[in-house]
N, CA, C and O of each residue as an XYZ file, in Angstrom:
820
protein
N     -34.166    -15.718    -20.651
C     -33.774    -14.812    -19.573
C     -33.507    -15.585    -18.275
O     -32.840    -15.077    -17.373
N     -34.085    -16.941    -18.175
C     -34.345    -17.521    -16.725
C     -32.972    -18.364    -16.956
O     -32.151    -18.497    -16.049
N     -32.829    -18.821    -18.022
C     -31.547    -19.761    -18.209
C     -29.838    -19.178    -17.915
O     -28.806    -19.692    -17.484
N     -30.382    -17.388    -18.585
C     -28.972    -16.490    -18.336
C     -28.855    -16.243    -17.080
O     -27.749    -16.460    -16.586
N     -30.116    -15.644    -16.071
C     -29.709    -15.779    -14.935
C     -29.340    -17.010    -14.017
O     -28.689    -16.875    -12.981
N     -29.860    -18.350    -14.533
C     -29.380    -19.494    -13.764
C     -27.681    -19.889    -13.702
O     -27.087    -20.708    -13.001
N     -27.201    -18.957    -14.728
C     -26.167    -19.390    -15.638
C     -25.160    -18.329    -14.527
O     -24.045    -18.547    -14.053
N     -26.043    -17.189    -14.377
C     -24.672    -15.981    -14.261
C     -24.841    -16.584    -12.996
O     -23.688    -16.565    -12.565
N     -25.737    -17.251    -11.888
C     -25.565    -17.791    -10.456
C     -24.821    -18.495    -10.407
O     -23.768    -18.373     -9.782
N     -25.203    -19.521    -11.122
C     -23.826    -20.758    -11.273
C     -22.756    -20.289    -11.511
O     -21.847    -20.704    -10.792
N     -22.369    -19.186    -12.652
C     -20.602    -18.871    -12.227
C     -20.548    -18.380    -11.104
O     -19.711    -18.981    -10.431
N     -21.116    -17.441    -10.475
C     -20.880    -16.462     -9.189
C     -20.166    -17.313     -7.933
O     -19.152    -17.153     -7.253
N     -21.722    -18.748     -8.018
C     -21.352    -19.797     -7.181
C     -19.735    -20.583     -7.507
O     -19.093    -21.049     -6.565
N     -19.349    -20.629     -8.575
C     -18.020    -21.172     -9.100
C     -17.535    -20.610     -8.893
O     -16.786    -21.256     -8.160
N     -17.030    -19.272     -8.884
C     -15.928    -18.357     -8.992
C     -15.606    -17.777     -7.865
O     -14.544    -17.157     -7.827
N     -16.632    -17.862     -6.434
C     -16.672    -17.484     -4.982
C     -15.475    -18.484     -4.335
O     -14.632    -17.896     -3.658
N     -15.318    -20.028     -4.493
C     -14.637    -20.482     -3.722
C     -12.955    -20.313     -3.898
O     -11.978    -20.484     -3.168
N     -13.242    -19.787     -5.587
C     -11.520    -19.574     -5.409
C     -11.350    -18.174     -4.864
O     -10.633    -17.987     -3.881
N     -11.809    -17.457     -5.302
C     -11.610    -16.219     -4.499
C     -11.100    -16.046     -3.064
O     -10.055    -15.545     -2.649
N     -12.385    -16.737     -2.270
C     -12.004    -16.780     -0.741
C     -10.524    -17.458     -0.961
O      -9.571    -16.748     -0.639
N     -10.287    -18.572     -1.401
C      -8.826    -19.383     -1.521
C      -7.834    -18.498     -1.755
O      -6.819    -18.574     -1.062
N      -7.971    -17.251     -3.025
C      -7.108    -16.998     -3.280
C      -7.288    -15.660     -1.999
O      -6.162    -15.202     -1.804
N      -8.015    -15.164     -1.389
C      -7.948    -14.108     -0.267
C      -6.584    -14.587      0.891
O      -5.838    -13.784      1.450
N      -6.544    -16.076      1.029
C      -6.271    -16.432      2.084
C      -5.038    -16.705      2.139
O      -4.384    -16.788      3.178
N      -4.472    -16.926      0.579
C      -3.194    -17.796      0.162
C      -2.344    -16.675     -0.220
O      -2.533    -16.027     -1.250
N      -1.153    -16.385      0.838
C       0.041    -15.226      0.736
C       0.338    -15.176     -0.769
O       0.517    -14.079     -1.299
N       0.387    -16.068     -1.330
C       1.656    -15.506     -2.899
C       0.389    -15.702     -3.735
O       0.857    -16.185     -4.766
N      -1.069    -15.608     -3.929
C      -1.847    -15.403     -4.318
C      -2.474    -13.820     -4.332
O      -2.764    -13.149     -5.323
N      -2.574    -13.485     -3.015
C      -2.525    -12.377     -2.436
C      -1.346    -10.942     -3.342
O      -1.352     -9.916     -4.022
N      -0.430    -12.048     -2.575
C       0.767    -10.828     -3.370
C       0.830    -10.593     -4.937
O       1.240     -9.597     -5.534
N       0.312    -11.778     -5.443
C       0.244    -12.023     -7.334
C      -0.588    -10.320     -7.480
O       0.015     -9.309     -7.842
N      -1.866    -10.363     -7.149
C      -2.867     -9.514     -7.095
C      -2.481     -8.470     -6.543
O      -2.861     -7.378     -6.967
N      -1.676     -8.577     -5.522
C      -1.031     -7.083     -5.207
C      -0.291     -6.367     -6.283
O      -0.495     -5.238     -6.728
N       0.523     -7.164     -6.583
C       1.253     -6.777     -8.124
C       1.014     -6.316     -9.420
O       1.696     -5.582    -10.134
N      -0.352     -7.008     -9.664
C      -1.328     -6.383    -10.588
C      -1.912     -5.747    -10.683
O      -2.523     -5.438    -11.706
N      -1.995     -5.046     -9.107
C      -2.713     -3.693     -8.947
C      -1.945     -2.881     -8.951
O      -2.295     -1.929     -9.649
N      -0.619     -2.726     -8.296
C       0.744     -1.535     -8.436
C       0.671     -1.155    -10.221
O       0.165     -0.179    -10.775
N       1.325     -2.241    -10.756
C       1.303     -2.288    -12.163
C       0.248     -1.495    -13.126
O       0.403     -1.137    -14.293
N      -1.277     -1.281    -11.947
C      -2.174     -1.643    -13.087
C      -2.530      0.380    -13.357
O      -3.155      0.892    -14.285
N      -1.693      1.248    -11.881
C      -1.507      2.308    -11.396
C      -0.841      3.669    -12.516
O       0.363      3.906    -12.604
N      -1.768      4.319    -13.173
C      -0.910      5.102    -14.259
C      -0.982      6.286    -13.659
O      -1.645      6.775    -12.744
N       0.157      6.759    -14.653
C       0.981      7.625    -14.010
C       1.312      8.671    -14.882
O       1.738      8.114    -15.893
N       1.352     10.060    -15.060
C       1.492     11.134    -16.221
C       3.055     10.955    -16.170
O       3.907     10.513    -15.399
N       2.963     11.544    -17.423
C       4.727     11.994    -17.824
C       5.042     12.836    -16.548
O       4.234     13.447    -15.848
N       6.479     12.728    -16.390
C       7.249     13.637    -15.130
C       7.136     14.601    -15.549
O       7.509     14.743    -16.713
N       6.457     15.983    -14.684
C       6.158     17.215    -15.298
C       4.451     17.543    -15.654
O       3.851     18.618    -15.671
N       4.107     16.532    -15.847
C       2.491     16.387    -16.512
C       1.524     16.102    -15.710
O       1.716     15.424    -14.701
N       0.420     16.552    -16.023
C      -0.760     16.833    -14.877
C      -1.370     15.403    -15.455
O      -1.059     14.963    -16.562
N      -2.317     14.718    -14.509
C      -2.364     13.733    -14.163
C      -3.802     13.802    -15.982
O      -4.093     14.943    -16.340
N      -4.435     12.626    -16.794
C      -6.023     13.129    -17.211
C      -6.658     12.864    -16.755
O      -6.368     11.964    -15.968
N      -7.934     13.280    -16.763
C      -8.924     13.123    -16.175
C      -9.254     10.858    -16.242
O      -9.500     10.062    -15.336
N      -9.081     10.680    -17.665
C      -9.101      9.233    -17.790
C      -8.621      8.947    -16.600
O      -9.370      8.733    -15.647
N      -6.660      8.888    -16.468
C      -5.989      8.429    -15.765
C      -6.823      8.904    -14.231
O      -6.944      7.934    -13.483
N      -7.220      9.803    -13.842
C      -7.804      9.825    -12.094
C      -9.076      8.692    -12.437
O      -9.139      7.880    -11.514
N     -10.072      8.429    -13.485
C     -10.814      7.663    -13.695
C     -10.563      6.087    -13.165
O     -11.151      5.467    -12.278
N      -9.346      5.635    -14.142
C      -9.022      4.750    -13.665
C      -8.521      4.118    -12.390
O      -8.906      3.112    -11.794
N      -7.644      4.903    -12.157
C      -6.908      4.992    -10.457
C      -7.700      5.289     -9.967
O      -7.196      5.334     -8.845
N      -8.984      5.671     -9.789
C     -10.198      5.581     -8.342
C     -10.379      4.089     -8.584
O      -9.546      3.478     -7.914
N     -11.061      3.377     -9.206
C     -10.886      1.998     -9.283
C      -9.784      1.348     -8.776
O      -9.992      0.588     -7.830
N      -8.430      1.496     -9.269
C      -7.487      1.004     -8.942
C      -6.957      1.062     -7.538
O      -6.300      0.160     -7.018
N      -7.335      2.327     -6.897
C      -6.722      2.697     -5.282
C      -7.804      2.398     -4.497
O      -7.474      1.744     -3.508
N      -8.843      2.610     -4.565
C     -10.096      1.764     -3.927
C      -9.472      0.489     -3.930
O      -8.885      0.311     -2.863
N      -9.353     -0.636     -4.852
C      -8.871     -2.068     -4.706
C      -7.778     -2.287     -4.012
O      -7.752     -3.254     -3.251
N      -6.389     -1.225     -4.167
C      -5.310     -1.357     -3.470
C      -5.741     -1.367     -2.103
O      -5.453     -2.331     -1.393
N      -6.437     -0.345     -1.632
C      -7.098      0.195     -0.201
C      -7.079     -0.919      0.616
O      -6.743     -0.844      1.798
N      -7.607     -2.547     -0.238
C      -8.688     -3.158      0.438
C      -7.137     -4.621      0.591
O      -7.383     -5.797      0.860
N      -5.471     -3.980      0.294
C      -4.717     -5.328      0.503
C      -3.928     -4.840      1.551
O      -3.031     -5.561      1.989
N      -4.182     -3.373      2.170
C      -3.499     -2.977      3.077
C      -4.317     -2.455      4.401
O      -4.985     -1.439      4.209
N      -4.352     -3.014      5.709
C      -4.974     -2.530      6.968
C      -3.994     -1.602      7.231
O      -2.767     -1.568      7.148
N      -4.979     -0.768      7.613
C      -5.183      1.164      7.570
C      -4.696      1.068      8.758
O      -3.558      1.403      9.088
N      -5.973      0.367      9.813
C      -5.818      0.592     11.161
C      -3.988      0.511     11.681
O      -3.420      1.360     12.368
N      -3.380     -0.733     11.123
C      -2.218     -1.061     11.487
C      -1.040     -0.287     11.126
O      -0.044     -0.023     11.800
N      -1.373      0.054      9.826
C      -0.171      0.848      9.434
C      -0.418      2.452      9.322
O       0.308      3.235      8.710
N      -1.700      2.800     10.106
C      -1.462      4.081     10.793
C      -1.179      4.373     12.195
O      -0.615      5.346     12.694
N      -1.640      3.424     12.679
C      -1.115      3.406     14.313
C       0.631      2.542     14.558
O       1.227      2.911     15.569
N       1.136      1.794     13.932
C       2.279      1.081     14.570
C       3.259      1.977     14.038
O       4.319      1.913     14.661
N       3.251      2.937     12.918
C       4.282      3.947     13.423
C       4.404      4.920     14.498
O       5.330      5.723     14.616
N       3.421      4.794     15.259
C       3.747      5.988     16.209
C       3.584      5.158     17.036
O       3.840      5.801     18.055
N       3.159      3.453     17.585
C       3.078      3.099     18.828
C       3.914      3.699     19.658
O       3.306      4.522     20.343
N       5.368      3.630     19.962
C       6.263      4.106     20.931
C       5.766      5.034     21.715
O       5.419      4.992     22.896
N       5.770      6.208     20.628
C       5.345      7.588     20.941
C       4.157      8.091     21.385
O       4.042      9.283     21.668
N       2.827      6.929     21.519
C       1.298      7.228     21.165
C       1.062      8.030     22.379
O       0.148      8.782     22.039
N       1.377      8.307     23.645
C       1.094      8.338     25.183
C       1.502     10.282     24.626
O       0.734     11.222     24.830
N       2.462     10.352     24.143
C       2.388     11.791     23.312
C       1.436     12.581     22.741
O       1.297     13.797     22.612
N       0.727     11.487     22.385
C      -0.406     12.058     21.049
C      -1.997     12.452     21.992
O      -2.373     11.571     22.764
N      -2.623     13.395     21.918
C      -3.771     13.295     22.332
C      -4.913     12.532     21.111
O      -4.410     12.129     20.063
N      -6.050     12.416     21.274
C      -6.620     11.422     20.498
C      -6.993     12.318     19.110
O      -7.148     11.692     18.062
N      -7.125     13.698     19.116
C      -7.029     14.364     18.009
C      -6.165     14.554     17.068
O      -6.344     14.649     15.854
N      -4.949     14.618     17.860
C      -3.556     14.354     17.025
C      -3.497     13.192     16.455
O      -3.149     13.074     15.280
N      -3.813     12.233     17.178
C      -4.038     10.909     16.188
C      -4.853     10.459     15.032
O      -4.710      9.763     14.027
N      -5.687     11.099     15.566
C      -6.449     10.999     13.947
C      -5.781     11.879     12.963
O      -6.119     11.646     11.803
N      -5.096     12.638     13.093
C      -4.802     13.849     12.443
C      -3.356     13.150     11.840
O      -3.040     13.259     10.655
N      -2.835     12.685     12.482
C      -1.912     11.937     11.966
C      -1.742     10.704     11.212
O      -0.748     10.523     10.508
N      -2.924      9.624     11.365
C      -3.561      8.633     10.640
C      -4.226      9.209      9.103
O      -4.230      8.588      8.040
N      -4.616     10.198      9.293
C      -5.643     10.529      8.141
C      -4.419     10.985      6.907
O      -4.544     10.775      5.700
N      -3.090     11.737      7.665
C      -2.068     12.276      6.359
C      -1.391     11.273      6.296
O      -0.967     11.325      5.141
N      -1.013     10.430      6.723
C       0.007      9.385      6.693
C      -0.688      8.541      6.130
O       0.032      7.703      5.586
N      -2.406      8.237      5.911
C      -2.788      7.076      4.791
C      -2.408      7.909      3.415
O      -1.888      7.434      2.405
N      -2.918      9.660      3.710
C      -2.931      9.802      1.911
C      -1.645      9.741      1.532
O      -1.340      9.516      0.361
N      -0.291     10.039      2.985
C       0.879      9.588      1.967
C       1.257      8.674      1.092
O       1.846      8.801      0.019
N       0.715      7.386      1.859
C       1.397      6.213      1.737
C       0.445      6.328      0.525
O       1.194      6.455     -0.444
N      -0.962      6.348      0.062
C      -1.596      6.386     -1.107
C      -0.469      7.162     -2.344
O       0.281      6.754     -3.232
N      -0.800      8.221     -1.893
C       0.044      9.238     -2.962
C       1.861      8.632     -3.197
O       2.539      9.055     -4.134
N       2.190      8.017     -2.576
C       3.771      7.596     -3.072
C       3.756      6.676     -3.434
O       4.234      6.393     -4.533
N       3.096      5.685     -2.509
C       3.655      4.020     -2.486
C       2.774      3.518     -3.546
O       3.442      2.770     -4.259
N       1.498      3.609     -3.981
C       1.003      3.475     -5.099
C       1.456      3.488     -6.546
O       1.443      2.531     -7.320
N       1.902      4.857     -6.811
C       2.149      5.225     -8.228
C       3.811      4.801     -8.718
O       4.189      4.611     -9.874
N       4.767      4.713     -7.263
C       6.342      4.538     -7.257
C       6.090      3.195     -7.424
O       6.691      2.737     -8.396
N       5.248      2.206     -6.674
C       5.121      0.760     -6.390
C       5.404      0.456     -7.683
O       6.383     -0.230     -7.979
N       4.383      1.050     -8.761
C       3.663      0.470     -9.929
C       5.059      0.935    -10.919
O       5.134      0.164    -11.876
N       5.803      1.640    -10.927
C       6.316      1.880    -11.766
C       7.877      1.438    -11.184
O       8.806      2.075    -11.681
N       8.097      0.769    -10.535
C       9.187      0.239    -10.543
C       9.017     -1.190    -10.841
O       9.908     -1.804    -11.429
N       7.862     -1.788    -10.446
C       7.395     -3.311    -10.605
C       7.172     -3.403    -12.329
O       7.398     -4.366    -13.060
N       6.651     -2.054    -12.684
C       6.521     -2.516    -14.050
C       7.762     -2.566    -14.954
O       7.668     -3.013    -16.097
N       8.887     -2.126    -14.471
C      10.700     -2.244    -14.726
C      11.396     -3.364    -14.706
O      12.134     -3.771    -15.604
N      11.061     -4.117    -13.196
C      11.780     -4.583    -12.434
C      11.747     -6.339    -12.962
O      10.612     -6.792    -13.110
N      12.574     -7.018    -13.156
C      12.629     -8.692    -13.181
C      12.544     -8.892    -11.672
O      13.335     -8.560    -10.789
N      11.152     -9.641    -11.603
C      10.595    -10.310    -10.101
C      10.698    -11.460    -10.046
O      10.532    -12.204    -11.012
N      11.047    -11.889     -8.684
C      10.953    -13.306     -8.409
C      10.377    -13.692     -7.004
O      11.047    -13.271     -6.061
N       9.295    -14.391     -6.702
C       8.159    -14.647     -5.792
C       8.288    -15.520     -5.030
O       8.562    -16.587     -5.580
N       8.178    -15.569     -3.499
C       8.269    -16.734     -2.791
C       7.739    -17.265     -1.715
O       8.746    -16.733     -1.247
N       7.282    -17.685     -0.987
C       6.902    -17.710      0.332
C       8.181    -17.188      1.497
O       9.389    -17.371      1.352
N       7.640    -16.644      2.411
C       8.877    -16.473      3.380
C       8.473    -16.876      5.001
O       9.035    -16.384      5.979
N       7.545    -17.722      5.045
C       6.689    -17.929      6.163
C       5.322    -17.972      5.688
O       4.870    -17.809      4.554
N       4.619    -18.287      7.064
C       3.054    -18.897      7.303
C       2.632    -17.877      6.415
O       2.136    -18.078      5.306
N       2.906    -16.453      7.091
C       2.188    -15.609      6.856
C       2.819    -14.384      5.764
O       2.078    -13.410      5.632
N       4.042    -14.366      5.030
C       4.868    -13.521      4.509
C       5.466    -14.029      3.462
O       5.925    -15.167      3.364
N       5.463    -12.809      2.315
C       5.809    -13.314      1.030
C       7.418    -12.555      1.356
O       7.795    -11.855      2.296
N       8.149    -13.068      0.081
C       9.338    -12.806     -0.133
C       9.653    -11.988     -1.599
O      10.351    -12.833     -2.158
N       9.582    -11.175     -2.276
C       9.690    -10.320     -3.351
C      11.228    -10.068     -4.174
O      11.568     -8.886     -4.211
N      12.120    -11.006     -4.790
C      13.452    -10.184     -5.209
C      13.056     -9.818     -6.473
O      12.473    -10.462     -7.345
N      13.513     -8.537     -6.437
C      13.353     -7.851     -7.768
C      14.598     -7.025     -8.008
O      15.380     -6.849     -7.074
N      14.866     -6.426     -9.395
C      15.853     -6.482    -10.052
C      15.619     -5.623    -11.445
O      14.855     -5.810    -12.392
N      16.874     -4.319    -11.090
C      16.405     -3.350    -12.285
C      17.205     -3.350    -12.870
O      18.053     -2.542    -12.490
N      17.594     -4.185    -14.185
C      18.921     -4.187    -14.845
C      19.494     -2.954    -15.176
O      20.714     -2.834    -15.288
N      18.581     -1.870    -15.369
C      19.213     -0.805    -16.284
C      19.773     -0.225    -15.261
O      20.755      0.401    -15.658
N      19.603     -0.116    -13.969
C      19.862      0.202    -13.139
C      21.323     -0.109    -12.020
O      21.884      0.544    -11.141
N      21.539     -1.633    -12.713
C      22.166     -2.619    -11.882
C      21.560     -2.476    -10.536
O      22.484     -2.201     -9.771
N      20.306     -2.543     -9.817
C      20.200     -2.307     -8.455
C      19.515     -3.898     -8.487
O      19.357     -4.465     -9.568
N      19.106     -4.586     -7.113
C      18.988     -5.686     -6.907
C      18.111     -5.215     -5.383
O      18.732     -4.596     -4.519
N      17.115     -5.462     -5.247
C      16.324     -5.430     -3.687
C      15.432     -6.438     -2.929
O      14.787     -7.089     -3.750
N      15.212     -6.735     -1.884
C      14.703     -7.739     -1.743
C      13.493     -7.500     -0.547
O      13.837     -7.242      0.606
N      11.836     -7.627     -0.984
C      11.029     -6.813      0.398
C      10.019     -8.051      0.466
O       9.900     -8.948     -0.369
N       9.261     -7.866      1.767
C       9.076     -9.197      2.302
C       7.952     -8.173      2.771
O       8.099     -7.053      3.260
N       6.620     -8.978      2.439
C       5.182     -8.341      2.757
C       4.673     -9.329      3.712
O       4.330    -10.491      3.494
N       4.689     -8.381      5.282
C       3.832     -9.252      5.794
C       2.559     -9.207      5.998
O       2.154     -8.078      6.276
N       1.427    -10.389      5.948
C       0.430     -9.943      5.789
C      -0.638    -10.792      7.435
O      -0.104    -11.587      8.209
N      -1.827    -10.414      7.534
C      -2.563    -10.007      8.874
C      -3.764    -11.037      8.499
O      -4.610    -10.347      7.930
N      -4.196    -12.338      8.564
C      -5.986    -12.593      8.152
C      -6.461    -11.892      8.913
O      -6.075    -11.522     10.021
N      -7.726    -11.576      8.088
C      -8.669    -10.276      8.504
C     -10.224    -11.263      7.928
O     -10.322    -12.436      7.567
N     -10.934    -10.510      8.016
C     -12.431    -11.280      7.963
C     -12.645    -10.741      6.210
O     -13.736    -11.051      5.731
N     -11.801    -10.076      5.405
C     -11.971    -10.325      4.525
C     -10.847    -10.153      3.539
O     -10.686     -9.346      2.623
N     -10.046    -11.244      4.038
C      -8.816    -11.711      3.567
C      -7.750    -11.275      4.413
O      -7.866    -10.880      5.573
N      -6.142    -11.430      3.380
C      -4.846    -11.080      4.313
C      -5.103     -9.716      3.749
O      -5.871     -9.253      2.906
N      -4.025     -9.179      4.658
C      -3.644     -7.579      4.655
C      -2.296     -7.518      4.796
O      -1.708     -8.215      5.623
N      -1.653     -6.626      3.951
C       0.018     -6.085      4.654
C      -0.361     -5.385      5.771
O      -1.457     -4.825      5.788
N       0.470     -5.329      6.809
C       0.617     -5.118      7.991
C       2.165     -4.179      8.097
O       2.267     -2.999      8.436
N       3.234     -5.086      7.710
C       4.410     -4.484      7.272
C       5.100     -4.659      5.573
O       4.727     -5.175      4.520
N       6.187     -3.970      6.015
C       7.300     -4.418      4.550
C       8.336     -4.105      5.033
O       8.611     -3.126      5.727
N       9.159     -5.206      4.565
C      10.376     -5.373      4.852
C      11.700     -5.104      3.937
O      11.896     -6.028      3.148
N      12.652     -4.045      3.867
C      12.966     -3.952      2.549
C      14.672     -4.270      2.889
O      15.123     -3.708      3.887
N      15.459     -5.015      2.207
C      16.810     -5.658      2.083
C      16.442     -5.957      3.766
O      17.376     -5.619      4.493
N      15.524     -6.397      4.326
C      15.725     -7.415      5.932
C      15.400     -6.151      7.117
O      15.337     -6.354      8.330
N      15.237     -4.968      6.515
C      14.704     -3.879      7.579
C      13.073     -3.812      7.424
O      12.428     -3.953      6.385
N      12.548     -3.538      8.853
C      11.042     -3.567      8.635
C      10.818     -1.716      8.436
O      11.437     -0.840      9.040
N       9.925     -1.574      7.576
C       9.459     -0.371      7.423
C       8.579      0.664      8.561
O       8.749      1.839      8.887
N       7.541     -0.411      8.990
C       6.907      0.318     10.361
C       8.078      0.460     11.551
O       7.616      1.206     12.415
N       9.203      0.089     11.850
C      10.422     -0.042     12.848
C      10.991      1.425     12.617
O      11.120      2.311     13.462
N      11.339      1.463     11.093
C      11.671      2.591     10.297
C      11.221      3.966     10.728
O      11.895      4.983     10.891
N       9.852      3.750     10.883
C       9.105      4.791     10.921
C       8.866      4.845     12.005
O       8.161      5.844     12.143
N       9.068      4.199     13.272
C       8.863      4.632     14.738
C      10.416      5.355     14.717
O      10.470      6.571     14.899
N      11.232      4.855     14.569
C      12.475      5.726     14.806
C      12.326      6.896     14.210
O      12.574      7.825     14.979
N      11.984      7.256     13.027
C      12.152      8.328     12.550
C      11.460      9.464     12.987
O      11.933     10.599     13.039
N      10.106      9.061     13.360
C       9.070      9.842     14.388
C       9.333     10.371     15.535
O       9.088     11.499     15.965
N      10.200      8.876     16.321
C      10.509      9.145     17.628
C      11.321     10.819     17.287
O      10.918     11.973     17.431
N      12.456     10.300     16.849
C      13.256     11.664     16.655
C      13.006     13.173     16.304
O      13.371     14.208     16.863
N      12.182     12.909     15.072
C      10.922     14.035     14.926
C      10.394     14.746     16.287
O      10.871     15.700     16.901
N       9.297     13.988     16.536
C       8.591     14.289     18.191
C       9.349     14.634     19.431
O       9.020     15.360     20.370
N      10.666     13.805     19.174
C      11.721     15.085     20.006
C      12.125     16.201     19.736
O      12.444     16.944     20.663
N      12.190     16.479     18.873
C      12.817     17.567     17.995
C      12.047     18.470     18.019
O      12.477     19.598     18.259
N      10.626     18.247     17.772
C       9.818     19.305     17.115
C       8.506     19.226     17.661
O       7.506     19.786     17.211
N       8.565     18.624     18.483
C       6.868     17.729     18.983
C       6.016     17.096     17.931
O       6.376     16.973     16.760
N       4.647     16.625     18.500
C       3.765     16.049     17.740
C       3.366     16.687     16.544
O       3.140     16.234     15.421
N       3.303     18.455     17.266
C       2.478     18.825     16.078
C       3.451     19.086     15.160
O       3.083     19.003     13.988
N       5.001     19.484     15.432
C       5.320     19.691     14.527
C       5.929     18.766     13.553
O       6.700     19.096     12.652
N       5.416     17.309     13.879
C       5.714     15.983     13.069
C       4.470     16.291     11.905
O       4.598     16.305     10.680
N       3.603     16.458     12.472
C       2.950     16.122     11.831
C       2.359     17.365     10.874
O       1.710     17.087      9.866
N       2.611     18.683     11.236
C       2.520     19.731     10.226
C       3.715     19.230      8.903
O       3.309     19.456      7.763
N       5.028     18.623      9.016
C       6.179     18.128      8.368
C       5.292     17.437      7.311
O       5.158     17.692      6.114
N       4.790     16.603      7.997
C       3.804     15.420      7.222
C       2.617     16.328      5.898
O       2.476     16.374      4.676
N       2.124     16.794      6.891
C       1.106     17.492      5.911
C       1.553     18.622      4.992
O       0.892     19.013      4.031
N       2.874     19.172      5.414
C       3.677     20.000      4.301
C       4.330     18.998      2.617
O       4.502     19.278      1.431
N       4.510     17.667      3.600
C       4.629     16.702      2.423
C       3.909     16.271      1.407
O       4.218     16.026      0.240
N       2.293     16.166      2.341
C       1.618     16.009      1.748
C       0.462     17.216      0.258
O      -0.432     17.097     -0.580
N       1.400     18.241      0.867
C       0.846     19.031      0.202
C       1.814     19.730     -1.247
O       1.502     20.489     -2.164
N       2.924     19.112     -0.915
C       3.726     19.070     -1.888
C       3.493     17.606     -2.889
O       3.682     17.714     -4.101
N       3.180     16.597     -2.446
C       3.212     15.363     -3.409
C       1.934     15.852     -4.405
O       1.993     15.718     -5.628
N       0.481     16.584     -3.529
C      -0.342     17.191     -4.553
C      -0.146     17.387     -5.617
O      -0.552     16.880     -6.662
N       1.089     18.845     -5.169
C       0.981     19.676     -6.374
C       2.129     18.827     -7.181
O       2.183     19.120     -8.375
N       2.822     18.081     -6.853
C       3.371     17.261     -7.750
C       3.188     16.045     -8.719
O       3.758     15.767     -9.773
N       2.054     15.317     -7.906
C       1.141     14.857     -8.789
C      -0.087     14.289     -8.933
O      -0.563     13.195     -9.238
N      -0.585     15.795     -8.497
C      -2.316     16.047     -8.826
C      -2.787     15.357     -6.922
O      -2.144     15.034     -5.924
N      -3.909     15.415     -7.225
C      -4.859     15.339     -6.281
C      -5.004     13.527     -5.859
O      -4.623     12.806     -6.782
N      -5.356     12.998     -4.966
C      -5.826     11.401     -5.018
C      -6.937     10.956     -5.766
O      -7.892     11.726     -5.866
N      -6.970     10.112     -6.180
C      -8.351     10.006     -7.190
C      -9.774      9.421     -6.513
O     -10.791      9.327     -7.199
């Protein structure tokens, strides 16, 4: 018993330094990002999610959770606009805009990556480079993850898709919104979305 536990320390101790390494190293990072989209199941179109499948995907979206900062990519879409927002609206708007990005970008991520011929690259210090490629499709795209060191590892921060940044995306689109309709009614839009991706497919796990 004293030898198995000396044994399971010694790997723990072995297997800690690559970890941190691989926390720190962009196309390491992104490898693992990939394997988590991928790893994301998904019911037939039409089909309620099983209970297995929410089983698994709590595991799986918990881990995703932990390659993307929340803080950043719930607040830098509305920076422009924030002086708009009272501090309730903001939370209120942070809290539907994570379960969007959960509820779409998760389950779409995984099932186009699991299609797609990828090719991996560095694109800077801090940013990977992604071309991928859906033959059946003939489509060809190219998105660029940038990522944030954080005290426990990198984080996407943005994405960049054919050379447009996504958080840029989404201040414009807001801005216009919040003229249009004000805060709240951006963000009732939001939560009408969100209450449609539900019933479309199932609950978050």
């Amino acid at each position: 018993m004293k030898i198995r536990a000396a044994l399971s320390l010694l790997l723990s101790c072995l297997l800690l330094p690559a970890a941190h390494a691989a926390d720190a190293d962009p196309l390491a990072r992104t490898r693992a990002l990939i394997a988590l989209f991928e790893a994301v199941q998904a019911p037939a179109e039409g089909a309620a999610p099983t209970d297995a499948m929410r089983q698994a995907n709590a595991a799986t979206y918990a881990a995703l959770d932990g390659f993307f900062d929340r803080e950043a990519l719930t607040t830098t879409p509305i920076a422009p606009h924030r002086d708009a927002f009272s501090d309730a609206q903001a939370a209120r708007f942070a809290a539907v805009f994570w379960d969007l990005l959960r509820l779409v970008a998760y389950p779409d991520s995984g099932a186009f990556l699991r299609e797609a011929e990828t090719e991996l690259a560095q694109a800077g210090p801090a940013a990977t480079r992604l071309k991928a490629r859906l033959p059946k499709d003939d489509l060809e795209t190219e998105v660029v993850f940038h990522w944030k060191p954080g005290p426990d590892g990198l984080r996407v921060v943005d994405v960049d898709f054919d050379g447009a940044s996504l958080m840029k995306d989404y201040q414009n689109q807001f801005g216009r919104l919040i003229a249009k309709h004000g805060v709240d009614g951006l963000i009732a839009k939001l939560e009408a979305r969100r209450a449609d991706e539900v019933k479309k497919r199932g609950a978050l796990p």
